[in-house]
N, C-alpha and C positions, 0 to 999 in steps of 0.2 A: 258982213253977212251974218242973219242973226242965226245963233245953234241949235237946232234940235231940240224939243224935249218933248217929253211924254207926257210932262204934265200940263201942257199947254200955255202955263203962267210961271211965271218965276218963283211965287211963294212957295207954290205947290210942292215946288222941288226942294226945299228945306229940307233935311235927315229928321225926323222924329224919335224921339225915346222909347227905349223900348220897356215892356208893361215888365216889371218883377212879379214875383209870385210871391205875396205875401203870408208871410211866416206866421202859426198860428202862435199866441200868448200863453207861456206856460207858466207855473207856478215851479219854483226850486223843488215844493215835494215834490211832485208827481215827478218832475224831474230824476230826484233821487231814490224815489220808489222804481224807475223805470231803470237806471242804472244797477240799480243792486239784485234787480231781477233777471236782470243780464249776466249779471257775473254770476249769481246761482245757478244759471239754465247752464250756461255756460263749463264753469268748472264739472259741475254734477255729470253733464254729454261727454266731456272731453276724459275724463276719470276711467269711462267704460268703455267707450272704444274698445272695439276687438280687432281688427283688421284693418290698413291701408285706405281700404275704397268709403269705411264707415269714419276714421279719422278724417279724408279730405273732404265727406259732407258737411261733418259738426265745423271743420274753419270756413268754409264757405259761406254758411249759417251766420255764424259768430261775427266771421272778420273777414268777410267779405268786401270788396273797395268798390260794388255798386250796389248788391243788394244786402249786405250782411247788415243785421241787427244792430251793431257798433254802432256800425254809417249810418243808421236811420236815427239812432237816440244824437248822434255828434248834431243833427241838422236842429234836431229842438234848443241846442245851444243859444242860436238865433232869436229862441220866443221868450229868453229870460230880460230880467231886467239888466244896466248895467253893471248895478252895484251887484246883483245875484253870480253874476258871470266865471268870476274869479273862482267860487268857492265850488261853482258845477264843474267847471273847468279842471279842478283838482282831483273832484272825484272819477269826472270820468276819464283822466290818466290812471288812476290808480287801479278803477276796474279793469282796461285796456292794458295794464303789464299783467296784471291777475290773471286775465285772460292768456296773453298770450306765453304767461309761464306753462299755464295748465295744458297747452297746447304743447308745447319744447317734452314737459315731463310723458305724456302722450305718445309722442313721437320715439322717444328712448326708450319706454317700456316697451313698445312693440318693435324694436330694432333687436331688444333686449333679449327677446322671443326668439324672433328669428335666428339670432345668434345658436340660441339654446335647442333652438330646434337640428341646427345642425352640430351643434356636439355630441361630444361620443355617449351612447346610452351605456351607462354604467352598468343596468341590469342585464344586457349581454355579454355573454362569455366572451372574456379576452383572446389574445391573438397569444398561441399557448408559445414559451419562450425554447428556444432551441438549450437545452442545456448540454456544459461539457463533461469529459470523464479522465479519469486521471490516464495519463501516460504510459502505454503498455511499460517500460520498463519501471516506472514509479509503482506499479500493478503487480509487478514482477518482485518488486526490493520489500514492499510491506507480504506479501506470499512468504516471503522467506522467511523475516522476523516474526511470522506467524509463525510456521512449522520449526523452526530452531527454539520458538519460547517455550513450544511444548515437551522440547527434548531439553528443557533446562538451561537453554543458552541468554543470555542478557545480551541485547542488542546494542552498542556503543558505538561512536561517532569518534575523529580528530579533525587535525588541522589539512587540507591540502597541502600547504606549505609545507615543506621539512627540512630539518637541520642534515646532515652530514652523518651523526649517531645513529639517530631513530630510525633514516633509511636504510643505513649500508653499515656502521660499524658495529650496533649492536645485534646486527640480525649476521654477524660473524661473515661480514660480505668487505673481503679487504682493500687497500688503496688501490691493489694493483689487477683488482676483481675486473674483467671487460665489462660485469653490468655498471658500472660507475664513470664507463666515456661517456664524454661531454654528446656525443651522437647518438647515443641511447637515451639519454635523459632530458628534462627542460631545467637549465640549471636557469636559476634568476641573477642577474646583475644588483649585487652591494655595495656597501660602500669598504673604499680599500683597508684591507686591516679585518674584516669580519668574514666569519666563518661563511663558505660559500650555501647557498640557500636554492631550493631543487621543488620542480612540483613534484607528489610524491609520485614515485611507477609503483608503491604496490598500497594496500592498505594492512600489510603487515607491522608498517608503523604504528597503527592505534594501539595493536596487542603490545608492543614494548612498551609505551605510554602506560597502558591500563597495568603490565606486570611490577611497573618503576612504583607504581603508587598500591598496589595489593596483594598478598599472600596469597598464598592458594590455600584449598581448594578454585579454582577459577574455572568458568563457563563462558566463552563470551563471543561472538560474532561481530564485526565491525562487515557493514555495506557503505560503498562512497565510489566517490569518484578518481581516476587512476590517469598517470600520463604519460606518454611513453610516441616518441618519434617515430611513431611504424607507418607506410605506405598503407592509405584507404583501402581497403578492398574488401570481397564478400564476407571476409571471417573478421578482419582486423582495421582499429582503426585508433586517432591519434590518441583518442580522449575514450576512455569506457569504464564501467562498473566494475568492482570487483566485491564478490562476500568472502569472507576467510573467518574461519571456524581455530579457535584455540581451545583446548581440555588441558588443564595441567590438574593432575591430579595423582595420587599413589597408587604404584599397579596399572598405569595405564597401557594399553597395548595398542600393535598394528588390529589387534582382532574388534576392540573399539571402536577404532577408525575408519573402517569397514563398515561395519552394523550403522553408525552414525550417518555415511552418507547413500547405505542403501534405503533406510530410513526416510532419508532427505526427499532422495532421488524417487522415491515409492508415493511419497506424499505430494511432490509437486509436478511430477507426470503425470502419476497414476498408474495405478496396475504393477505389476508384477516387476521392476527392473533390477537388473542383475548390475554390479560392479564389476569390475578385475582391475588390475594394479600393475602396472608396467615398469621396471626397475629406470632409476631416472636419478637427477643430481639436482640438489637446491643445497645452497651455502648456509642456510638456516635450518634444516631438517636432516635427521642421517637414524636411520637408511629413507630415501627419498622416493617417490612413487608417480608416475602418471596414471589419474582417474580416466577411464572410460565406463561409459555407461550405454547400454543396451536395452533398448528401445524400439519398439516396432521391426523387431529383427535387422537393427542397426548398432553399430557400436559408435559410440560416441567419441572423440576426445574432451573432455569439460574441463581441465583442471588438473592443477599439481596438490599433493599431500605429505605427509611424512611422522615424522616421533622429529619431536624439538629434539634440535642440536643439543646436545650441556652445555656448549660454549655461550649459546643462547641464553640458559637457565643462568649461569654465573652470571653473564652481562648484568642480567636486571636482581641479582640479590642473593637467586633462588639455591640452593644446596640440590646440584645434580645426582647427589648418593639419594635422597632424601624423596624427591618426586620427577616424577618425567608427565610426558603430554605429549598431544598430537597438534598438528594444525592442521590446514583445508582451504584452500584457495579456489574458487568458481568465477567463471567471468558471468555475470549477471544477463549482458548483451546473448552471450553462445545457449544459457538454459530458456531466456527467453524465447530466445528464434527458436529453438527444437520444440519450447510448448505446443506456439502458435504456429509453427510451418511455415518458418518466413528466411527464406534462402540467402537474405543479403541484410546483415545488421547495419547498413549506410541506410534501408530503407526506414531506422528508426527514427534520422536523424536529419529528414530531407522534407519536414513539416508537412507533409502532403497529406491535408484533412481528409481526402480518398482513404488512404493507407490507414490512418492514425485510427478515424470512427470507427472500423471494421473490431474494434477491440475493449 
């Protein structure tokens, strides 16, 4: 059965070729007049770009994969000669990364912007910084070494640490003294064979230290840190401050020691406050006195006082016929709290930034 066809005859149906579009004949210059003119249009567009939407015109333009510029000078390739080919061929690679560097660099510089646009603008005021302030009782301990420098007193520092002398032998406090059980004090663990080793419970230690190494006339104040095994609570606690005031000097009297810390007491309250002197016992002092101080129509307890033992003066050198002195013990924590009106010295000590800032 014969098949079908459309063309009625068998030649007819043959496939024919189909017609190309002939390339027009170029000359290498024009060629590379046309390339170089490209890459000038080109880098010069891409350079000023301002914006995203005017960067994707100029690549569209340029480098474009149907109607871009490139694409139309790559099809003249076709109208060179053979031998021309190689050497157009190289140029127009070279224009084509020129190109497409200018485009990359393009691209960065306005990524570059926008970064910058949203960092921080320097020329507005910062985010102002929370700053802190010292420690009511730290606020408390330089108060003091203010008002004792003006009354002549030099402010001196020791060790926490202490020996066995400086706490309790030389301050006329004996072996068989109660303040020297093991349950009053924090005795430290040495090694077998050495003198046992104590944190100190008072800061009466610095003034022996200070008397071991200087003559009198003496003036001196020691503030630090104290420790002693007492139960927490509103007045007392393990670890706390103490300032202690020493005068050794000729002619000194109870009537000194008085004027000294109404003085004290006058300048770091304020106003008008009165002392009184309550008969009392310290192993280093004789005759020995408990400080109250009266305040807002309150009497206070602050502190023990007294006139140096001589046993005292002997210990460190001094010639008891020759001079006498006073001393002065305050708990830093008790005149704080009475400044500021703060009922419970644990609340020094319990970090509560609430608490702490109000000061």
């Amino acid at each position: 059965m014969p098949s079908s066809s459309r063309c009625g005859r068998p030649s007819a149906c043959r496939s024919r070729p189909r017609s190309r579009k002939a390339v027009p004949t170029v000359s290498l210059d024009a060629f590379l007049a046309e390339i170089e003119s490209l890459r000038a249009d080109a880098v010069a567009a891409l350079g000023v770009v301002a914006d995203e939407a005017s960067l994707e015109q100029a690549r569209i333009e340029f480098l474009g994969a149907k109607s871009g510029r490139l694409k139309s000078i790559q099809k003249m390739l076709g109208g060179l000669s053979v031998a021309e080919r190689p050497a157009a061929g190289k140029h127009f690679n070279d224009a084509k990364q020129a190109i497409t560097a200018a485009l990359e660099a393009a691209q960065g510089r306005l990524a570059g912007t926008a970064a910058e646009a949203d960092a921080i603008d320097v020329t507005l005021p910062g985010d102002p910084l929370r700053l802190g302030h010292l420690h009511p009782i730290t606020q408390t301990i330089r108060r003091v070494q203010e008002i004792m420098s003006r009354l002549g007193f030099e402010s001196v520092d020791g060790p926490e640490v202490e020996d066995q002398w400086h706490n309790f032998e030389a301050l006329a406090i004996g072996a068989e003294h109660p303040a020297r059980d093991p349950l009053d004090n924090f005795y430290l663990a040495v090694a077998r064979g050495a003198d046992p080793l104590l944190l100190r419970s008072q800061t009466s230690t610095v003034q022996i230290r200070v008397m071991e190494q200087r003559k009198p006339p003496l003036r001196i104040v020691s503030l630090g840190r104290v420790y002693r095994p007492d139960t927490a609570d509103a007045t007392h606690y393990p670890m706390f401050h103490q300032v202690e005031g020493l005068l050794v000097e000729q002619g000194t009297t109870m009537a000194h020691l008085k004027s000294v810390l109404r003085l004290f007491a006058s300048s770091f309250l304020g106003g008008d406050v009165h002392v009184r002197f309550r008969p009392s016992f310290f192993p280093f002092t004789e005759p020995s006195v408990e400080v109250d101080m009266e305040w807002g129509g309150r009497w206070i307890e602050m502190g023990g006082a007294g006139m140096v033992d001589p046993a005292v003066l002997a210990a460190v050198g001094y010639d008891p016929d020759q001079v006498s002195g006073f001393a002065f013990g305050l708990g830093v924590e008790r005149i704080a709290a009475r400044r500021y009106g703060v009922a419970d010295i644990r609340d020094f000590y319990r970090n509560d930034v609430r608490f702490l800032e109000q000061f």
